[in-house]
PDBQT receptor file of N, H, CA, C and O in Angstrom, charges set to zero:
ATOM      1  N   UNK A   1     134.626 278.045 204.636  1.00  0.00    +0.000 N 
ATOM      2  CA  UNK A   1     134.217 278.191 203.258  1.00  0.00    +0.000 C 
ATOM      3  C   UNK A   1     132.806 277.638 203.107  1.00  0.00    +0.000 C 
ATOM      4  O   UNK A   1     132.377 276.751 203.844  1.00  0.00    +0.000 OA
ATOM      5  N   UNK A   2     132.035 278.246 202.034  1.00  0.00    +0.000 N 
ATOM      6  H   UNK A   2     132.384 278.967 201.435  1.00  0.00    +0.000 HD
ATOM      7  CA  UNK A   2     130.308 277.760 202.391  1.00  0.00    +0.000 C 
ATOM      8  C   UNK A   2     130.368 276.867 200.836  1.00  0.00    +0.000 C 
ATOM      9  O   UNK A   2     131.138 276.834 199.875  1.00  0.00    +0.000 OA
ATOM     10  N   UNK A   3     129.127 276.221 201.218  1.00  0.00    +0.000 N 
ATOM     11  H   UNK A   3     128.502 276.248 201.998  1.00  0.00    +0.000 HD
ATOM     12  CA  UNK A   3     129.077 275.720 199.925  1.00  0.00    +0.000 C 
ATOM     13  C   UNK A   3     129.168 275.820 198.669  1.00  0.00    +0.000 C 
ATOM     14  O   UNK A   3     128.906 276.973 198.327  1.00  0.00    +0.000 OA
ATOM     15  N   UNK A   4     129.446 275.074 197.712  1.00  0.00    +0.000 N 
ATOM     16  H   UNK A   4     129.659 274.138 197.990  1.00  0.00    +0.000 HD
ATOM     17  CA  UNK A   4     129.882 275.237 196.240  1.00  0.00    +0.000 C 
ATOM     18  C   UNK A   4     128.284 274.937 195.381  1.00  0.00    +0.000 C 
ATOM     19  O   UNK A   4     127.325 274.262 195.755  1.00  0.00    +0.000 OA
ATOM     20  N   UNK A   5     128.443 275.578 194.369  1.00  0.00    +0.000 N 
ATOM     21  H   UNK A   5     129.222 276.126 194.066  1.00  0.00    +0.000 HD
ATOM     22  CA  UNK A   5     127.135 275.517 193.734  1.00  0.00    +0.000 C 
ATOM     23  C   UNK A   5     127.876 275.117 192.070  1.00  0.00    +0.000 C 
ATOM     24  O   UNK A   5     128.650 275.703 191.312  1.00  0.00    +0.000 OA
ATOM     25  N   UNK A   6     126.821 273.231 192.042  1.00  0.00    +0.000 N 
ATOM     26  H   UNK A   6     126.192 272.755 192.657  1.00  0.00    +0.000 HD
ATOM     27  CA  UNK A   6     127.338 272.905 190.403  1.00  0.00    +0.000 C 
ATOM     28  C   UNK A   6     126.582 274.015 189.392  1.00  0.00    +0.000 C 
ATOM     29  O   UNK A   6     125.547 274.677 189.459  1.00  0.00    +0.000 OA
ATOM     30  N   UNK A   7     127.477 273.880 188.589  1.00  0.00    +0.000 N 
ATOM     31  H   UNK A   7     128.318 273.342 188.534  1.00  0.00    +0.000 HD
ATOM     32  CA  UNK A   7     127.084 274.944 187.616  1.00  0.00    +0.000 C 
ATOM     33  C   UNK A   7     126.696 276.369 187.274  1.00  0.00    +0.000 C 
ATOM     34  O   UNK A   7     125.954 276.876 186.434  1.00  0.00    +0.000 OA
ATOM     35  N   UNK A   8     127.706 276.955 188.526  1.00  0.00    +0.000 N 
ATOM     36  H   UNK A   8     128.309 276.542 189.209  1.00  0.00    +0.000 HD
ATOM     37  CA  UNK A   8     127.369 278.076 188.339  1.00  0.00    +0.000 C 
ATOM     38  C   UNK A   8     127.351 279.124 187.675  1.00  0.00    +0.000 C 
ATOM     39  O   UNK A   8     126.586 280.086 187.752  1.00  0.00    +0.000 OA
ATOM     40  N   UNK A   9     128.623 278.840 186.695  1.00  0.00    +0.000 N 
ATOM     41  H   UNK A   9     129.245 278.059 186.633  1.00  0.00    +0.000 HD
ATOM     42  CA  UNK A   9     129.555 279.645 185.700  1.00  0.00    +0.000 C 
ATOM     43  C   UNK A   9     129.589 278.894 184.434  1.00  0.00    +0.000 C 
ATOM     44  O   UNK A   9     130.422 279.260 183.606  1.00  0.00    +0.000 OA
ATOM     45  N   UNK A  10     128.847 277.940 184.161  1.00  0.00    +0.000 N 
ATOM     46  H   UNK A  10     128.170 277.643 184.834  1.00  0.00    +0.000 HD
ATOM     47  CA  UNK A  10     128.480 276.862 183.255  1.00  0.00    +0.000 C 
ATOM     48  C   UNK A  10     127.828 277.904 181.871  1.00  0.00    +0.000 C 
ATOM     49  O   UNK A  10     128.252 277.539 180.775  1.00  0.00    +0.000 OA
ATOM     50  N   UNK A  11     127.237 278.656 181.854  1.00  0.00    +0.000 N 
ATOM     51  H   UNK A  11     126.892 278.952 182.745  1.00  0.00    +0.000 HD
ATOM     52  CA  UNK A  11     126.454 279.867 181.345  1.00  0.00    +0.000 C 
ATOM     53  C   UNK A  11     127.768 280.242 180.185  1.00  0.00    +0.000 C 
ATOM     54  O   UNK A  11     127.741 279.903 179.002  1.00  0.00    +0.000 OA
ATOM     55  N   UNK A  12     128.990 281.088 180.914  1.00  0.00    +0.000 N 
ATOM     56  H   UNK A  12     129.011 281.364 181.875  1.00  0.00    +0.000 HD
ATOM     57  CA  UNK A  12     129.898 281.929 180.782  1.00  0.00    +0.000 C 
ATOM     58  C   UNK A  12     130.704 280.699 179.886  1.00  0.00    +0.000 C 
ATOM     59  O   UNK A  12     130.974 280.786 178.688  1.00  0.00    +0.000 OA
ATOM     60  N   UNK A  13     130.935 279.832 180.550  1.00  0.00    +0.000 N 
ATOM     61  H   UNK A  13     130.716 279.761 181.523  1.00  0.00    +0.000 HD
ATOM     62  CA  UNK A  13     131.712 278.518 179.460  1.00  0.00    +0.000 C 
ATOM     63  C   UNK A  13     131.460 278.233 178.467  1.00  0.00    +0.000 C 
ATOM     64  O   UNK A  13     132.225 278.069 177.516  1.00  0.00    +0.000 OA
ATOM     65  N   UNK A  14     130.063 278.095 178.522  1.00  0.00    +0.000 N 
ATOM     66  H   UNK A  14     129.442 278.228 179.294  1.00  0.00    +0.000 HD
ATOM     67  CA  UNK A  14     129.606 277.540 176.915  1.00  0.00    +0.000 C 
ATOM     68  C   UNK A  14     129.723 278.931 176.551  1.00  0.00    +0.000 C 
ATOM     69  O   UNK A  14     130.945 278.915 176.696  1.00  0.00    +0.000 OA
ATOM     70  N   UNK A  15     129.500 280.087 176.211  1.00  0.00    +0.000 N 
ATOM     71  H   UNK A  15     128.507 280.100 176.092  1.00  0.00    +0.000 HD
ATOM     72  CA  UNK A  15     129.742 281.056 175.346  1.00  0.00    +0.000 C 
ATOM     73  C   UNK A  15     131.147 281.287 174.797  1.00  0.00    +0.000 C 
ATOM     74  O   UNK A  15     131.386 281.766 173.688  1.00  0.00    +0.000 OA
ATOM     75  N   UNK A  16     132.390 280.743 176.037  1.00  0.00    +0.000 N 
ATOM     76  H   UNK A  16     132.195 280.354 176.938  1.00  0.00    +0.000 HD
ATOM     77  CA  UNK A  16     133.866 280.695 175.316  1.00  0.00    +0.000 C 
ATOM     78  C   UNK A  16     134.238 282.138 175.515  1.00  0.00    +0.000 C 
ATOM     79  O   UNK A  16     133.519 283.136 175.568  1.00  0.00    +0.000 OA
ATOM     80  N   UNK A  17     135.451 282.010 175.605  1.00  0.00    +0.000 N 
ATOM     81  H   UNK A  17     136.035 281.199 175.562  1.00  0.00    +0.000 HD
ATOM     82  CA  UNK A  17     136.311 283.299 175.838  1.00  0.00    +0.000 C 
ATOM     83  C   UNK A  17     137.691 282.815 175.823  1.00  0.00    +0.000 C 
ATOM     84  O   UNK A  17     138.093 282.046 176.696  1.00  0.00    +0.000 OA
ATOM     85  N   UNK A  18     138.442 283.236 174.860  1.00  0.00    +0.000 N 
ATOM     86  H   UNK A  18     138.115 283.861 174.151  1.00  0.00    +0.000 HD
ATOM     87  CA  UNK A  18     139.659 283.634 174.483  1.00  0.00    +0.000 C 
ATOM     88  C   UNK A  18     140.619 284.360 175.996  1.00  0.00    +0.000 C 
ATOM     89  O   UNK A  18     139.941 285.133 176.672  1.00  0.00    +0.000 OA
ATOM     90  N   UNK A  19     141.473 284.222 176.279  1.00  0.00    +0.000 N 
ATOM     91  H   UNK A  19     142.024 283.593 175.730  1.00  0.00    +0.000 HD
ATOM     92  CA  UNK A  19     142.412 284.615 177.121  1.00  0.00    +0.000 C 
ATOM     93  C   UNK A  19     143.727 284.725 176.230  1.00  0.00    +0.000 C 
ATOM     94  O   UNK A  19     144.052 283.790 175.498  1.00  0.00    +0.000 OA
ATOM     95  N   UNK A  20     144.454 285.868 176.313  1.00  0.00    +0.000 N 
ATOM     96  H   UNK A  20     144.189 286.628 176.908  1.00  0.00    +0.000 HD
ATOM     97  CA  UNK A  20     145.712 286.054 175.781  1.00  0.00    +0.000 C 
ATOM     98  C   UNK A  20     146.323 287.336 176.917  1.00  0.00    +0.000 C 
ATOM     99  O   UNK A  20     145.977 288.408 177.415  1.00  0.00    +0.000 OA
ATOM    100  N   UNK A  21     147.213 286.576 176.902  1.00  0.00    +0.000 N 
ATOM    101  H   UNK A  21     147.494 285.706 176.497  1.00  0.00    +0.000 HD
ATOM    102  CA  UNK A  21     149.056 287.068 177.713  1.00  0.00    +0.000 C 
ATOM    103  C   UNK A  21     148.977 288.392 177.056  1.00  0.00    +0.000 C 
ATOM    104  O   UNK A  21     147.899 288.599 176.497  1.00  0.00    +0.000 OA
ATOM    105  N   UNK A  22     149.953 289.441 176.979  1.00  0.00    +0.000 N 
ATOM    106  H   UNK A  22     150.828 289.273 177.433  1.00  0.00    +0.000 HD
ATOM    107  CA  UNK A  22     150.491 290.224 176.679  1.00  0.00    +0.000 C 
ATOM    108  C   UNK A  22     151.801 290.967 177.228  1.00  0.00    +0.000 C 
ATOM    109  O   UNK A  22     151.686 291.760 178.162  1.00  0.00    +0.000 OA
ATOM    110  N   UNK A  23     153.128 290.691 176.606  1.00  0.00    +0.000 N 
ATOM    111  H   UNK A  23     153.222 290.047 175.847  1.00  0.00    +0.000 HD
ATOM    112  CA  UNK A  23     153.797 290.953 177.142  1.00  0.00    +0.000 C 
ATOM    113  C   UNK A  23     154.153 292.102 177.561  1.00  0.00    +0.000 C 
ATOM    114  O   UNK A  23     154.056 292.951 176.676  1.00  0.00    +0.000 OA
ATOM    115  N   UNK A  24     154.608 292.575 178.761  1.00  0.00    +0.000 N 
ATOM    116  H   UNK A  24     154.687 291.885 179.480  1.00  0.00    +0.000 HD
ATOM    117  CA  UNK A  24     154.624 294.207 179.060  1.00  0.00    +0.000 C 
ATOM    118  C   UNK A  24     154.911 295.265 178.305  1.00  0.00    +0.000 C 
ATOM    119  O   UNK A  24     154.557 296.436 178.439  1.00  0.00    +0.000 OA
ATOM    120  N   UNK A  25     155.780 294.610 177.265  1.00  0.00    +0.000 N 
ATOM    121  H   UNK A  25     156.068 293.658 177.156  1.00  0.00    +0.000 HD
ATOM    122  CA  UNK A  25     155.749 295.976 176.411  1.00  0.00    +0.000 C 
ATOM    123  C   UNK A  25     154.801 296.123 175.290  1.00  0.00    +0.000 C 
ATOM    124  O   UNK A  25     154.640 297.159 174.645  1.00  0.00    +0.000 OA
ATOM    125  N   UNK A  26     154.174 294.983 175.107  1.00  0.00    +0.000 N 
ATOM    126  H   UNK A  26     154.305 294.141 175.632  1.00  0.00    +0.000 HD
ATOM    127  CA  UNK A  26     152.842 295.073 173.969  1.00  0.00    +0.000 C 
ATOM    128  C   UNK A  26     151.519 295.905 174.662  1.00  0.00    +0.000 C 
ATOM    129  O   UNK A  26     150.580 296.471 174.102  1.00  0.00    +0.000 OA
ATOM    130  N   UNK A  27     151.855 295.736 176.199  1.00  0.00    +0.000 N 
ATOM    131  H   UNK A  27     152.617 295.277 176.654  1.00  0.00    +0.000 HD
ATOM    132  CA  UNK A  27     150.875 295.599 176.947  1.00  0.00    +0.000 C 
ATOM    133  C   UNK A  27     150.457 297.496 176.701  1.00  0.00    +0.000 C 
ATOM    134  O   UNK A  27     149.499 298.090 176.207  1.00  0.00    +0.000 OA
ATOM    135  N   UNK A  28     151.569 297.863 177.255  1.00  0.00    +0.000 N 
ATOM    136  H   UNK A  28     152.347 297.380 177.657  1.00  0.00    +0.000 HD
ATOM    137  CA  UNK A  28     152.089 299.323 177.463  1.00  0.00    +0.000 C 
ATOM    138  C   UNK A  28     151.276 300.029 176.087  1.00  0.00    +0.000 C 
ATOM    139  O   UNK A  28     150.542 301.013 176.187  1.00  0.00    +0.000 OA
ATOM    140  N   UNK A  29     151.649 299.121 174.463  1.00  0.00    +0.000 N 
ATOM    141  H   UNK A  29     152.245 298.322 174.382  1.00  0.00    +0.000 HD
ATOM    142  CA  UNK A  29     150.925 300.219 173.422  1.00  0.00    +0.000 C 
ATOM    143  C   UNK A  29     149.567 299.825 173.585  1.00  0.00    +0.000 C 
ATOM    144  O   UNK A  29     148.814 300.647 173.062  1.00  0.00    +0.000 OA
ATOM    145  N   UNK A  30     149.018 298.928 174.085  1.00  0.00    +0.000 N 
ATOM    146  H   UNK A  30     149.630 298.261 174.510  1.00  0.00    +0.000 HD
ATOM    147  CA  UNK A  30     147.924 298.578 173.502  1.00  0.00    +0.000 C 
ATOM    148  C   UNK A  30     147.061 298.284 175.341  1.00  0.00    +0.000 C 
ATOM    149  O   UNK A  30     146.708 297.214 175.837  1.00  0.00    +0.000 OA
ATOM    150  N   UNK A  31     146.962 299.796 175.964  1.00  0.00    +0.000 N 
ATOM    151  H   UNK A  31     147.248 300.665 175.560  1.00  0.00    +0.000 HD
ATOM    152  CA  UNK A  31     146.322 299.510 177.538  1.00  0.00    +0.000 C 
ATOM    153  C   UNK A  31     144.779 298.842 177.654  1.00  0.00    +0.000 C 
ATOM    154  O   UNK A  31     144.277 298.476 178.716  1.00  0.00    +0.000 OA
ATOM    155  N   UNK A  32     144.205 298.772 176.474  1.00  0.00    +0.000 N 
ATOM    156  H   UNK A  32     144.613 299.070 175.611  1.00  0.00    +0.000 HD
ATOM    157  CA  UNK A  32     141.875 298.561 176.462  1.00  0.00    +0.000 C 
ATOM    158  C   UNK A  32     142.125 297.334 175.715  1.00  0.00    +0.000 C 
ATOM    159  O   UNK A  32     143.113 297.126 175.011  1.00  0.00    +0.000 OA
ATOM    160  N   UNK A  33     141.229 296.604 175.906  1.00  0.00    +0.000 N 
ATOM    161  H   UNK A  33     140.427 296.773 176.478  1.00  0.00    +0.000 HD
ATOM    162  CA  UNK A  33     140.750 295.575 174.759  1.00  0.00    +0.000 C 
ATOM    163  C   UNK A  33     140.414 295.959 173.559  1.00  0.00    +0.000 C 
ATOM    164  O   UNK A  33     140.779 295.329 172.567  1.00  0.00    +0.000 OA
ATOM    165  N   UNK A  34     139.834 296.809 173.507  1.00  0.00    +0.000 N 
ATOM    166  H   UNK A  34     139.537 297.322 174.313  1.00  0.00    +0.000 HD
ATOM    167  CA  UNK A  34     139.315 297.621 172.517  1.00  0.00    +0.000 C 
ATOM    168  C   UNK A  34     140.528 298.411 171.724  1.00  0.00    +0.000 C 
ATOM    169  O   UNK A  34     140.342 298.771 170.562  1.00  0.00    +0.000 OA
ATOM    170  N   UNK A  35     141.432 298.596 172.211  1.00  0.00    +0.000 N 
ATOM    171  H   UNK A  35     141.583 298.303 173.155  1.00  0.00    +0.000 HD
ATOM    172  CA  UNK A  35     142.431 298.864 171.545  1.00  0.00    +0.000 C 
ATOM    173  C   UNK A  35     143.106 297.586 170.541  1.00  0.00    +0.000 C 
ATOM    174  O   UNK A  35     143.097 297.494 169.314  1.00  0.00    +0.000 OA
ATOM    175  N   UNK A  36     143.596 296.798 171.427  1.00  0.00    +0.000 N 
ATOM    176  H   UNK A  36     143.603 296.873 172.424  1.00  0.00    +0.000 HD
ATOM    177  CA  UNK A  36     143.862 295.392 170.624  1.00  0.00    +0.000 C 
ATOM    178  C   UNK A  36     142.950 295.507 169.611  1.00  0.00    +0.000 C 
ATOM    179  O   UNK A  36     143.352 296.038 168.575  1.00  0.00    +0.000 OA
ATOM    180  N   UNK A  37     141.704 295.097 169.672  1.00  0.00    +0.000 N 
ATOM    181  H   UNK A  37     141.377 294.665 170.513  1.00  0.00    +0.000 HD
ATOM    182  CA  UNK A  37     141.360 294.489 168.529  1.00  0.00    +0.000 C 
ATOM    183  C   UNK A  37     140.943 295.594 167.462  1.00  0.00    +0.000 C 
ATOM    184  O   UNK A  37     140.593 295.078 166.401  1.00  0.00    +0.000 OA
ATOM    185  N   UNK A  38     140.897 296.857 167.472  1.00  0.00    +0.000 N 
ATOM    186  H   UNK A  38     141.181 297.277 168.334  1.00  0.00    +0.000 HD
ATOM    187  CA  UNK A  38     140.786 297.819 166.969  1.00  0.00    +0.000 C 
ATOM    188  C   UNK A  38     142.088 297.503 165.738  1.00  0.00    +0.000 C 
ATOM    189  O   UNK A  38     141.935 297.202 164.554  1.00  0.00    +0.000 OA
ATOM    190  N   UNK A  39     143.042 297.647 166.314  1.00  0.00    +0.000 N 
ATOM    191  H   UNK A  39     143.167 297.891 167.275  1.00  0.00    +0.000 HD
ATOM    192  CA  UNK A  39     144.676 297.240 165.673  1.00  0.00    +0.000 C 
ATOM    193  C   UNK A  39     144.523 295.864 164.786  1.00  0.00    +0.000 C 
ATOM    194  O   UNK A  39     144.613 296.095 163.580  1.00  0.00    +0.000 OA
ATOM    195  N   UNK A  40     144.278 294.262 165.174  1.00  0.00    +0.000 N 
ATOM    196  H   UNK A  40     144.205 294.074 166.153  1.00  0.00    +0.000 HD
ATOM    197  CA  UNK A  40     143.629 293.676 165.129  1.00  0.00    +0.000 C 
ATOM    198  C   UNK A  40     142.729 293.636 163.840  1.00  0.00    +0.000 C 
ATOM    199  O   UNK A  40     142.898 292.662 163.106  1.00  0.00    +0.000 OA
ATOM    200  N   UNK A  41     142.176 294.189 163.624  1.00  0.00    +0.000 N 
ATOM    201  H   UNK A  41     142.038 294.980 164.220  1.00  0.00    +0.000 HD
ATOM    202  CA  UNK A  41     140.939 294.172 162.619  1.00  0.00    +0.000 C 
ATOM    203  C   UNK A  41     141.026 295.359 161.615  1.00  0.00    +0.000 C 
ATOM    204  O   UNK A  41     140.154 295.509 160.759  1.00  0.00    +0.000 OA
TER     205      UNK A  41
């Protein structure tokens, strides 16, 4: 394994991002992100 670099993804963190589950059958109506939040909003 090669070296690790601090802060590499430090960028992507501070901007934040939401992660949500979806259970397979929610998953099934709603296949894009863009779908979710389309529904959503």
């Amino acid at each position: 394994m090669g070296q690790g670099v601090c802060g590499k993804y430090v960028e992507r963190y501070q901007a934040g991002t939401n992660v949500v589950l979806l259970d397979p059958d929610v998953a099934k109506a709603f296949p894009t992100s863009e779908s979710v939040n389309k529904t959503i909003r």
